[in-house]
N, C-alpha and C positions, 0 to 999 in steps of 0.2 A: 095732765100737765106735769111737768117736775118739780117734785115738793122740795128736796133734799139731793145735796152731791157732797159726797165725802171721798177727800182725797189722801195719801197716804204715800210718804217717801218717793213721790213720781217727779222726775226730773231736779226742780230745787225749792220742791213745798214738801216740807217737814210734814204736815199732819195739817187740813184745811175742810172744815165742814160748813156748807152755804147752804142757807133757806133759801128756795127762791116761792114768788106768790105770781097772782095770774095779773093781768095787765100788762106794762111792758114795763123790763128791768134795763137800765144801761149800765154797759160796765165799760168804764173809761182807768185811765192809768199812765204815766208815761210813759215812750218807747222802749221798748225789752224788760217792761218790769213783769211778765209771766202773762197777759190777755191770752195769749197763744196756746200756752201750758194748759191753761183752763181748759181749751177748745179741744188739744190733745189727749187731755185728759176725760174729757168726754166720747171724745169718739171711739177710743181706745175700750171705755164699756159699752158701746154701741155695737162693737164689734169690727175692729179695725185691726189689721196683722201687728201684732207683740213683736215690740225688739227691746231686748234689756237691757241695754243702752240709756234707755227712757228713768229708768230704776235710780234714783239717786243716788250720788256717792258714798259707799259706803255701810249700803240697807243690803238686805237678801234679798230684799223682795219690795214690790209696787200693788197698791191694789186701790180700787176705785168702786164704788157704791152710788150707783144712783136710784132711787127712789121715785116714783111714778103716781099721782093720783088717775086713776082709770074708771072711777066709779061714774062715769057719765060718756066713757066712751065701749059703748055694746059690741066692735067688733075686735077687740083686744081681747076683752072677757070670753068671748064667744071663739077666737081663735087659742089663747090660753088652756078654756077647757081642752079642746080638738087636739092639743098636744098634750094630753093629762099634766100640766102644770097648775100648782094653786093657782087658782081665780077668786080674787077678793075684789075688794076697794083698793087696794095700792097693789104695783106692783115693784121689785128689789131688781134690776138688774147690778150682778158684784164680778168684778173679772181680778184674778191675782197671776200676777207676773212676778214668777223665781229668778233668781240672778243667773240659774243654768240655763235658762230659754225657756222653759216651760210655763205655759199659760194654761190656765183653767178658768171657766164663765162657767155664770150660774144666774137662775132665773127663779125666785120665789124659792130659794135655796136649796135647790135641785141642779145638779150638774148636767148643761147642753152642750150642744157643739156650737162653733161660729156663725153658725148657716142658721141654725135658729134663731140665737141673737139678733143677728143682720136682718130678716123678718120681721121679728119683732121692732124692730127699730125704728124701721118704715112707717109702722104704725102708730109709733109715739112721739115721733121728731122730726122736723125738716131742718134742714143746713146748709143755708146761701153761703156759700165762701165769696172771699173778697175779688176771688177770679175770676169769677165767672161772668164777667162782660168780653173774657177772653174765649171760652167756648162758645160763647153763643154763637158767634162767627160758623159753628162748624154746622151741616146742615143737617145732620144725626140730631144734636143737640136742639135747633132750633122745631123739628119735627116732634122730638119727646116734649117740649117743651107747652105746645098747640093741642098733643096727645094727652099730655096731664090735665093741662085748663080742661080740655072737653072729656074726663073720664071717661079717656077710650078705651080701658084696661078689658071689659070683656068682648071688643068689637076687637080689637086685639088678638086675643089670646085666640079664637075664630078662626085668623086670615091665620097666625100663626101654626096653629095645630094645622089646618090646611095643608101651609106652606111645606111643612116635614111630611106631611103624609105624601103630598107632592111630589116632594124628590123625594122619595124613598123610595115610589115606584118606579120614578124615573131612574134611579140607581138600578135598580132590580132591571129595571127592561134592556138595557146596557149592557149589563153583565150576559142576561139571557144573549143575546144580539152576538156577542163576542165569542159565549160560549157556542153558537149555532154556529158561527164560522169557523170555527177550531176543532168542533166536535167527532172530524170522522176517525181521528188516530184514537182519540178516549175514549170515543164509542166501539171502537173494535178492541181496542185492553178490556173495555171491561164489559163485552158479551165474551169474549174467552175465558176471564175470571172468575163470572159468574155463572158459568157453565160448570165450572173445575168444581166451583160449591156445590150446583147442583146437582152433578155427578156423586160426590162424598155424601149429600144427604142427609147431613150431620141433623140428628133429634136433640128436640133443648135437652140438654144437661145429661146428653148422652155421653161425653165425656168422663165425667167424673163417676156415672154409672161402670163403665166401662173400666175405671181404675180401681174401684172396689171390688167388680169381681173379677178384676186380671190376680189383686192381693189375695183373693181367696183360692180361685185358681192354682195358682203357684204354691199354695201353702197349703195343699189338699191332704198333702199326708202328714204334714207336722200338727192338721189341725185335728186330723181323725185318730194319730196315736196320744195327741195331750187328751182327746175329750173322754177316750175310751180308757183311759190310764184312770181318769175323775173319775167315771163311772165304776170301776170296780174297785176303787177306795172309797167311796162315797157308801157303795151298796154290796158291791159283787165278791169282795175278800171275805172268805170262809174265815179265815184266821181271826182279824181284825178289821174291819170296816165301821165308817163311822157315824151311818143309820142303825145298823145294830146297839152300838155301843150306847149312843143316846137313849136307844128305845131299852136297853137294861137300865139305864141309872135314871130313868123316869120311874121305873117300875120298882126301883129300890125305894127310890125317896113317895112314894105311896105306900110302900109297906109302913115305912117308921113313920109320916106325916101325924097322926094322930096323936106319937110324944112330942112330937114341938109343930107349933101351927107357923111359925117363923118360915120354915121350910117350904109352905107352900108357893111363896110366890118362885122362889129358885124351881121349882119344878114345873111351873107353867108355863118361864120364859124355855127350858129346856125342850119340853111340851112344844111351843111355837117353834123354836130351833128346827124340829124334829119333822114339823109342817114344814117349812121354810126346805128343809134338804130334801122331802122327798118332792117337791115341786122342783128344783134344782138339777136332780133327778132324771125325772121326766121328760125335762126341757134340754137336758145336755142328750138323751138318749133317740130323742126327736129330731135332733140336729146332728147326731152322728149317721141317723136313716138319710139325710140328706145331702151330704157331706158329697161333692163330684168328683170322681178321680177323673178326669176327661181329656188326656193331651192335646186329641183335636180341636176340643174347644178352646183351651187354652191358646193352643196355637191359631186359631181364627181371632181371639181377643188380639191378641199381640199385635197381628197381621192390620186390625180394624186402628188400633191406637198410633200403631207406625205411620200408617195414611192419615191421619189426623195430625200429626207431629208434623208430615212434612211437609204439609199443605199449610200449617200455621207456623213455622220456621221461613217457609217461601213469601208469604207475606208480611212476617214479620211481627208477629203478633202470640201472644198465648193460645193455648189450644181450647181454654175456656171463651177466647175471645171470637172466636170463629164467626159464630153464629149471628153475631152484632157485627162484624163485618159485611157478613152475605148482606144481612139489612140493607146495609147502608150501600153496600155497590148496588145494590138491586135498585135500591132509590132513584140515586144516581144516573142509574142506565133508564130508567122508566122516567125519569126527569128531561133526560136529552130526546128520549125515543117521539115525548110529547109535547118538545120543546114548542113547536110552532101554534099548537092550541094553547098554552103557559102565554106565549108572544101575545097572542091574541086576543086573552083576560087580559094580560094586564095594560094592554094598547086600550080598551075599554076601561077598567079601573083610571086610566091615567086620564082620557077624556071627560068624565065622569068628574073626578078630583076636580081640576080645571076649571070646569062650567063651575063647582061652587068655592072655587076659590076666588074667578074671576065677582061672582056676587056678593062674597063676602067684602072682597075688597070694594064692590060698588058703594056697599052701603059705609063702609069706613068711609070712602071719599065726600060722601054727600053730607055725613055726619060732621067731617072736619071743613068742607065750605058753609055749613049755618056756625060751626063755633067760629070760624073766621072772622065772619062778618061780625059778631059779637067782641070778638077781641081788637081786630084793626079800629073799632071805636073805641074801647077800653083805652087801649097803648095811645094813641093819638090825642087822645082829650086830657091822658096824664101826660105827656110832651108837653102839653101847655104851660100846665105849671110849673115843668122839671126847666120851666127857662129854655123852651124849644117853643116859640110863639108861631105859628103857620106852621110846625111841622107834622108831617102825616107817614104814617103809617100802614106798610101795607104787606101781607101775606098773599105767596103767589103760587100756586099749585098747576101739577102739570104731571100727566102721566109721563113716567120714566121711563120713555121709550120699551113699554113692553116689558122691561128688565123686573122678574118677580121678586120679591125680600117678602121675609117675614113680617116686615111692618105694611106691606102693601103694594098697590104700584104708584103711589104719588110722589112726586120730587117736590117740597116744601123748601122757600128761600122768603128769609126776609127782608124786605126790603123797608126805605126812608129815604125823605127828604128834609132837613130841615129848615128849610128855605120855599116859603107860600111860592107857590107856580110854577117850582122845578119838578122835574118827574122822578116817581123815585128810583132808587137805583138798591144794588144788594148791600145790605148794612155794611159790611166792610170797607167798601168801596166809597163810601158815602160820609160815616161817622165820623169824628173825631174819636182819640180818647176818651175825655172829658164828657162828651156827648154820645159815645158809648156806655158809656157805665152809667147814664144815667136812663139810659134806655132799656137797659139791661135788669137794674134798677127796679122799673116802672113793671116793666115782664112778669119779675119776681114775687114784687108786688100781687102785683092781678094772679095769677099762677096761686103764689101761697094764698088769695081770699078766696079763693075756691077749694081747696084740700079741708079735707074732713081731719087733717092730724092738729092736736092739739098743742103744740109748742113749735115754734117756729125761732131759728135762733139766724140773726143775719150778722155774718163777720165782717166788719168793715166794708160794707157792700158803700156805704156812703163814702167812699177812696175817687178822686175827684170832681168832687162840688164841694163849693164853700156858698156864703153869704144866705140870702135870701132864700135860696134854692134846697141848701143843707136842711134849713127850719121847716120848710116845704117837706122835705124827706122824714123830717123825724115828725111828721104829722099826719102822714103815711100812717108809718108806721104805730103810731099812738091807736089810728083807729084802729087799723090791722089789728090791736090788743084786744079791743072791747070782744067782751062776749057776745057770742053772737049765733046761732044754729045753722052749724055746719060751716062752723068757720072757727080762728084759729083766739085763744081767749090769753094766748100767752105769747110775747115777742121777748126776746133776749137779747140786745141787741149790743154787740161788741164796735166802738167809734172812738174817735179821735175826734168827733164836732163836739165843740162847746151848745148848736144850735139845735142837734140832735139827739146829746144827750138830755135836754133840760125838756126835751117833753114827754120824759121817761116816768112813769109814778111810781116808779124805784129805784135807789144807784148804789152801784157797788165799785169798787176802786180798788184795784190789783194796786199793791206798794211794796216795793224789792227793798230788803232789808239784810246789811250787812254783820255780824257778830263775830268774834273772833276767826277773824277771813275766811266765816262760810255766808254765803250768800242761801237767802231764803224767800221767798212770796207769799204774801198772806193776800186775805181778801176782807176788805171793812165794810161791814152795808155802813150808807152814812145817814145821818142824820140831818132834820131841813139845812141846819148851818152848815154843814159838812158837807154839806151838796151846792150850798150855796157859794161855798168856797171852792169848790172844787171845777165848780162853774168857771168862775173866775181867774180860777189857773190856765185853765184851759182858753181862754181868752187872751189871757195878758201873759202866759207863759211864768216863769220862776217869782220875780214880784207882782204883787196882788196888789193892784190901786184899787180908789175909792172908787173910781171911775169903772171899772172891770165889775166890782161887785156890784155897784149902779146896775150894771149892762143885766147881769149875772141875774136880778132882782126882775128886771123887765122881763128878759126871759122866759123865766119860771112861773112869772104871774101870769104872762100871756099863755102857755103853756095850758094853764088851768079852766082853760078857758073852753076847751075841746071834751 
């Protein structure tokens, strides 16, 4: 759950660090005094795209610290490792936004990218916004929605994987298809092409073979009068040569060695020298025995490279590159030659695919008609109490005419009525505002008491109900707090009810405060009276009767009672 958020020069909070505990927190405040800011400021280290914009007036920089207790949730720990990041008991996600645009996030103070973050995130947080009675409407949303409650994620991921493998052959057989109808003009370029290669008959790396000894070739006599020039100064000068002369001043410094022993070692490296040249020697004289003078060869080199030049100029390519050309036409041409057996794998591979994509998605559909029936009771019995008395609830399934998607072939639409004995129809069509969001609401609800993530934060999702119905809401949500296995032991809930704040067993209150005309946001946890007052504002708006705190009083003690 989240232990700790510390905020820092982000939009118009100076410097802001909040405790939060497990059960459910309400953080109430009046309009535009920063509820929002908070919300932004969390998502922002959740992994949300940086604009420095966000960066308050006149800072370099934004940065944001939220703190994680994880010691009781094993598949964070267990994902954590798998990305070698520390895995403890808590975890640190910190994001810092520079005023040049630069963003950086970090995880157990290790620097990741976004995409891990966002991962992460999933696994440590849910996030109702206050809009979302406006997607629900769309039938994407209401199908993820049906897909969540029934943890369909690896019955999913199944038809998914399928679904790619699926069109990808089907892409491929397409192409084949096109290519067999198009094939006879590139089928004759490239048996002429590959003919011309396999005429040249070019050996690997015969090339470059073929350049060193063209270099030697051509420099047959500059190389046999340098080598034989070495040779009779190394050895063969009568006069002065300078295997003699070493082997005299070896033979000196042995005469006198015996007066100074210092001298010894100068006479062994000379000694070694003397090794070293007559092997040198040997080696230049063994190579002047083989030295070619040969113009015809020379001139068949020449002849063999020219054909190699023009053949890789004609196609456009290096002359080292040849060879990896032939390849690949040869491919090519053996690709078309056998296109119609190619046709015929993959007409196989594709009905194949098919039969178990068509299964996969059997069992996805049969799996979301039992959580159906499970949740059209759920959502229906909570309409009761949302002040929808007779209204019912219904999820309506129906293969998509055949049409395959990654999620499946079912068309998912919600329907309702809120009126005993009418039939229902598609929420849209049907709802109110007022009686949308509070449906929407109920969804969330159910949806989040299912999720194995452990903080749950709802932004003004209570945005059209008041009275009797509000207190109903934030009673919800109270339980939603309670600890529970495999359910959610932390609610955070951002409202403007006085009815749904006070069944919070914690409050905190955003207060916009002005100083020499800079505007700033703090956040107060309160205390019973401060809560009790705060109650009461929210009731009775700017003055606080006796009467409001009465109310205020009643509230909080029925409250306590859950």
């Amino acid at each position: 759950m989240l232990k700790h958020l510390y905020i820092r020069n982000f939009a118009i909070i100076d410097e802001l660090e909040l405790d939060f505990s497990s059960g459910m927190t309400a953080l109430t405040g009046e309009t535009g005094a920063g509820k929002s800011i908070l919300l932004g400021a969390l998502n922002l280290v959740l992994g949300d795209r940086a604009d420095n914009d966000s960066i308050k007036q006149g800072a370099e920089f934004a940065e944001i610290v939220a703190e994680f207790d994880i010691s009781k949730l094993d598949d964070v720990s267990s994902w954590l490792v798998a990305q070698e990041l520390n895995a403890d008991d808590e975890c640190i996600l910190r994001r810092r936004i520079a005023k040049d645009g630069r963003s950086r996030a970090y995880v157990n103070s290790t620097p990741v990218n976004l995409q891990i973050i966002r991962e992460l995130a999933e696994m440590l947080i849910d996030i109702h916004g206050q809009h979302e009675h406006q997607s629900i409407m769309k039938s994407a949303v209401q199908r993820q929605l049906l897909d969540d409650y029934a943890s369909h994620s690896p019955l999913l991921e199944s038809v998914s994987n399928l679904y790619v493998e699926l069109k990808l052959v089907e892409d491929q057989l397409q192409h084949l298809q096109q290519t067999s109808n198009e094939q006879n003009d590139r089928l004759n370029l490239l048996r002429f092409q590959t003919q011309e290669l396999d005429a040249l008959a070019l050996e690997e790396n015969e090339y470059q073979t073929l350049d060193s000894q063209h270099k030697r070739l051509a420099n047959a006599e500059k190389l046999q009068s340098t080598v034989a020039q070495a040779i009779y100064r190394l050895s063969e000068d009568e006069n002065a040569n300078v295997q003699s002369a070493i082997s005299s001043i070896v033979g000196s410094l042995g005469d006198i060695s015996d007066a100074d022993e210092n001298l010894a070692p100068v006479a062994e490296m000379l000694s070694e020298a003397l090794v070293q040249i007559d092997e040198s020697v040997s080696l230049l004289q063994n190579y002047a025995d083989n030295i070619e003078l040969d113009p015809s060869q020379l001139a068949k080199t020449e002849q063999r490279i020219q054909s190699i030049l023009d053949l890789a100029r004609k196609h456009r390519v290096e002359a080292d590159e040849l060879q990896a050309l032939h390849t690949k036409l040869q491919k090519e041409l053996d690709d078309i030659d056998h296109v119609d057996e190619r046709l015929d794998e993959l007409t196989k591979e594709q009905k194949q695919l098919e039969e178990k994509y068509i299964i996969a998605c059997n069992k996805l559909t049969q799996s979301r008609k039992k959580a159906i029936t499970k949740l059209n009771k759920k959502i229906t019995q909570s309409m009761q109490t949302l002040g929808m008395s007779g209204g019912l609830f219904e999820i309506s399934i129906e293969a998509a005419n055949a049409k395959r998607s990654a999620f499946g072939l079912d068309q998912i639409e919600f329907t309702v009525t809120t009126n005993a004995g009418q039939p229902c129809k598609p929420l849209a069509r049907v709802a109110s505002g007022g009686e949308l969001a509070r449906i929407s609401l109920a969804i969330q609800m159910i949806i989040a008491n299912n999720s194995k993530i452990s903080t749950l934060i709802f932004d003004e999702v209570d945005s059209g109900v008041g009275g009797g119905i509000a207190e109903i809401v934030g009673q919800h949500l109270r339980m939603l707090s309670l600890a529970n296995k495999n359910r959610a032991s932390q609610v955070i809930c951002i409202t403007h009810l006085p009815q749904v704040a006070s069944q919070a067993h914690h409050h905190l209150r955003v207060e916009k405060q002005t100083h020499k005309k800079q505007t700033t946001s703090q956040v107060v946890a309160l205390d019973d009276e401060q809560r009790r007052q705060e109650i009461a504002r929210m009731l009775s708006g700017v003055d606080i009767t006796e009467q409001s705190l009465a109310h205020a009083d009643e509230m909080l003690e029925r409250a306590q009672s859950i």
